[in-house]
N, C-alpha and C positions, 0 to 999 in steps of 0.2 A: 235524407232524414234530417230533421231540424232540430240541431244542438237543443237543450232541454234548459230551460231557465230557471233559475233558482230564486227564488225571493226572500230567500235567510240564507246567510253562509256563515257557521262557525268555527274558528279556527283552533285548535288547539288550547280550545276551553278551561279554566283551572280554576279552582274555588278551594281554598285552603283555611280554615279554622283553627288558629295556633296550629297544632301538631295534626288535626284533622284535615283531608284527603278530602271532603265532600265529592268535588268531582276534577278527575285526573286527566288534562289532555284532551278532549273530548271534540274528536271534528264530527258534523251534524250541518247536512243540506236541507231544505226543503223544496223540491220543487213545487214550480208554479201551477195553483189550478191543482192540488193534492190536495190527499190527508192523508197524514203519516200520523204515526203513534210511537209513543215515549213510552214504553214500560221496564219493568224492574222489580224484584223481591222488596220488602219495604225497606228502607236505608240505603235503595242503590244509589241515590242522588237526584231522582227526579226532580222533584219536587226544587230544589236548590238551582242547578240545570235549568229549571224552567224561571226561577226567581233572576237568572242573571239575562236569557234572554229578554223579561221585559223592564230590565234596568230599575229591578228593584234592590240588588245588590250589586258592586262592581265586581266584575273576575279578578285574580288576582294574577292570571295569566292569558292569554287569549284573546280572538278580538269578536266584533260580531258586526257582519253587515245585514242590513236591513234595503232590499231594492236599490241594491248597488251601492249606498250607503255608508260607511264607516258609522255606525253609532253606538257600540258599546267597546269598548278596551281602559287600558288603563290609563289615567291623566298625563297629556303631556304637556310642560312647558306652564301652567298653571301662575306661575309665579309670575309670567307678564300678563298676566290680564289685566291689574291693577293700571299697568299703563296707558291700556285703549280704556280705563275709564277715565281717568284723569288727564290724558291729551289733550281734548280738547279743550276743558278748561286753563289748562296751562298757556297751550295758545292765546286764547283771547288775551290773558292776562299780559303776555309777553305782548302782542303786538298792542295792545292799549297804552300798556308803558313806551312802546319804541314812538309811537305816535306824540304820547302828553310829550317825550323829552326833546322832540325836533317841534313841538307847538301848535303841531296841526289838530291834538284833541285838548278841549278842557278837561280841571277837573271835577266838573260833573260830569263829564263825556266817561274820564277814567270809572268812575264810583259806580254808573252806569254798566261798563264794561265789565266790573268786578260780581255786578250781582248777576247781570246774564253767565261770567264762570259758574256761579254758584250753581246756576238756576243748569245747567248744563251738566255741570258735574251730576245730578240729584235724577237726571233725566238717565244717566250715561249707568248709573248705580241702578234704577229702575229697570234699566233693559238686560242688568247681569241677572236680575234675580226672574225677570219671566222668561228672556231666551228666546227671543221668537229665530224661524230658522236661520235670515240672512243675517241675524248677529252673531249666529254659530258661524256660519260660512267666511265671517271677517275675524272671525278668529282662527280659522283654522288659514287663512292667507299668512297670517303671522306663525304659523308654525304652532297654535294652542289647541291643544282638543282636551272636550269635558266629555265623561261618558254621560249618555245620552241616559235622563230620568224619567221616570212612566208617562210623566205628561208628555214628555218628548217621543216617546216610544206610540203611543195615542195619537198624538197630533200626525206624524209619520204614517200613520197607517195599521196599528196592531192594537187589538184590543183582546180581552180576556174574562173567562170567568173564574172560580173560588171551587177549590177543593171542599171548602167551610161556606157554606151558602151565604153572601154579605148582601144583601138587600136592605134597603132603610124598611124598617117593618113597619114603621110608623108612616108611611106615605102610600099613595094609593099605587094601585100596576101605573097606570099611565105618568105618575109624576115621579116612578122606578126610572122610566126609559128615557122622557126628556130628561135625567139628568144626563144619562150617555149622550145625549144630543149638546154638551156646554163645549166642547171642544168646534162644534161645527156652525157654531152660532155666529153670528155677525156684527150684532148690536150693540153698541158700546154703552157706556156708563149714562150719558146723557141722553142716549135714546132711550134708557128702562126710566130716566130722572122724569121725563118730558113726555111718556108715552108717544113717541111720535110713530108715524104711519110702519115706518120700518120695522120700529119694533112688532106694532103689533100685529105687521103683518107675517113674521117670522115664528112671531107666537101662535098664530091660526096655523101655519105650514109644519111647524114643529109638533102640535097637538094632533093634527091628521095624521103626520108622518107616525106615531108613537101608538094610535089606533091601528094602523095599518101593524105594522110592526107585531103585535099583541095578537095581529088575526093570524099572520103569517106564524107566529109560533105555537097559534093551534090553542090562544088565550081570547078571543074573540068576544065583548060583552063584560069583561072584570077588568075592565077601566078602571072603576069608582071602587074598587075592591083595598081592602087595607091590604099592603104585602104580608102582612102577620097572618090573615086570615087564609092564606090560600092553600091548599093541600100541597105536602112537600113537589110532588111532579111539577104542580103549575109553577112553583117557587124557583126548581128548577129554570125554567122553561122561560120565566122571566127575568133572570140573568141571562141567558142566551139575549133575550131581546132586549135590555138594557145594554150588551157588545156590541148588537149589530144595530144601534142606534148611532156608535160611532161613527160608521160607516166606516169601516177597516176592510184591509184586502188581507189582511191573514187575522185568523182566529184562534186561538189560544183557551180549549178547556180541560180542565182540572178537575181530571174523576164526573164527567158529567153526567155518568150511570149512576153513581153512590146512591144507596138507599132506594134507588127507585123499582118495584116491582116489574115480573118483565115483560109485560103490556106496556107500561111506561117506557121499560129499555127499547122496545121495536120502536114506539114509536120515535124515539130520539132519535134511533140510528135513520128512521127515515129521514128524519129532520136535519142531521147532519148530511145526509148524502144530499138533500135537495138545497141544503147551503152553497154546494161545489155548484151543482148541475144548474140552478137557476138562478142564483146571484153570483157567480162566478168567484166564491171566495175559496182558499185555502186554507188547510183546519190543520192545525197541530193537537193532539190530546194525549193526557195521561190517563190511563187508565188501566183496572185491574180486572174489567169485565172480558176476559178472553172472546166471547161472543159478541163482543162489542168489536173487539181491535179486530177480528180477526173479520169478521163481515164485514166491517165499511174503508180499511184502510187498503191504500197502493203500496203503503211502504210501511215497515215496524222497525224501533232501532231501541235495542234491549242493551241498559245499564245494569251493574253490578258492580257494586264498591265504590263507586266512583265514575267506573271506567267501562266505556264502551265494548260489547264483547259481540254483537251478533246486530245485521243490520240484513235485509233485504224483503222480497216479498213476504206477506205472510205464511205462507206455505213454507217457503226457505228457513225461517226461522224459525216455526213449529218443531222442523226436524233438526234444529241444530245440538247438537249435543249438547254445547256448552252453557246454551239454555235452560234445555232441562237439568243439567245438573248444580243452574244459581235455583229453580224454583224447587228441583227435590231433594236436592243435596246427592255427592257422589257416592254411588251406590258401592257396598262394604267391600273389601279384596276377599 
């Protein structure tokens, strides 16, 4: 039998608010090609739990891999960063001068030399603030690691939807989904300046792509639809397709039963089972729709206070005692 792979591992989880516990220690697997489910009485720290694996907040203890990964823990070494931005301008600067004083550069050659530091430093400050991967990866050579920020967490491969439905209401379903598609796009600044072919053949591939998408969540025809207008389900249903516009291998939702009638709850759960089974993604969710977790998930792993108390099938955890007694309270002596 073939050891079972995991595409989240968290370790020893810890999230701490002054004096507040949100969540205590907290280790948390997901296998690959699942859905597991988060739940918990309200305050048990889901919600928080769920905000540090997409590096919306740092833990304040614990680490988190993502596909082998390190990308969320707490900062280290941070204080050299500073030097692999200013390195290389230093250099130039240094070997400019070592040149003007043995005669081999003039100095316009030096003056030259000084604006390419600049023009290098500005570049070297540019690439701290977007981060793309192999600038992470030269930083962690030196021993530096940043926790990993949602765009980082996105770019990686995880994307997510909203406990609180966050849709731009003001933009139609299809211009909802190409924006999940800015992370996968290719076209630089001068390609949108120039409209050149690239671009706009990316925009034609992007715009099928975001029909397609729309049909697939069972939205098929309310393209041109305001996202304001749409009945809460569809609203639903197009955040799902604005996530998997990302293209991510794990999926991340947040109460995606809430409010929905339960014609709309079947239909979801089918839609999430057919996320695993035909796009082969895996689904992490919170939820408080017991009919929800309890029918589509392989695995459930119930918080309380903070702190993990009960993890296995659903069946397993239905009967666990310590379950029922965070959802009805201990029954009297």
């Amino acid at each position: 039998m073939s050891e079972t792979r995991h595409i989240l591992v968290a370790e020893k989880v810890t999230r701490r608010f002054g004096g507040l516990v949100a969540v205590n220690e907290v280790d948390f697997t997901i296998p690959e090609g699942s859905i597991v489910s988060l739940i918990g009485p309200n305050g048990a720290g889901k919600t928080t739990f769920f905000n540090v694996l997409l590096g919306i907040i740092d833990p304040t203890a614990g680490r988190v891999e993502f596909r082998g990964r390190a990308m969320i823990a707490r900062s280290r070494r941070v204080g050299l960063e500073p030097l692999v931005w200013v390195a290389p301008s230093i250099l130039v600067i240094l070997v400019s001068l070592a040149l003007g004083v043995t005669g081999i550069l003039a100095g316009s050659g030096i003056a030259l030399a000084g604006v390419a530091a600049i023009g290098l430093l500005m570049g070297t400050l540019l690439l701290a603030i977007v981060r793309p991967l192999w600038y992470q990866t030269l930083l962690l050579r030196f021993g530096i690691f940043r926790s990993a920020r949602p765009n980082d967490m996105v770019q990686s491969g995880v994307a997510r939807t909203f406990q609180n439905i966050r849709l731009f209401k003001n933009m139609t379903a299809v211009e909802n989904v190409l924006i999940g598609m800015h992370s996968q796009m290719h076209s630089n600044l001068a390609d949108g300046f120039l409209s050149t072919p690239r671009a706009r053949s990316e925009e034609d591939l992007c715009d099928r792509r975001a029909q397609e998408l729309l049909t697939y969540v069972g939205l098929h025809g309310i393209g041109n639809e305001l996202a304001k207008n749409l009945p809460y389900g569809d609203q639903r249903r197009l955040e799902i397709a604005r996530a998997l516009a990302a293209d991510p291998k794990l999926l991340l939702l947040d109460e995606p039963a809430a409010g929905m009638n339960p014609k709309e709850t079947q239909d979801l759960m089918k839609l999430i089972s057919r996320l695993r089974t035909e796009l082969g993604l895996t689904v992490l969710l919170i939820e408080h729709d017991m009919k929800v977790v309890m029918g589509i998930s392989d695995r459930v792993t119930v918080l309380d206070a903070g702190r993990k108390i009960s993890e296995g099938t659903p069946e397993e955890v239905r009967r666990d005692p310590r379950v029922i007694e965070a959802y009805l309270g201990k029954p009297a002596a």
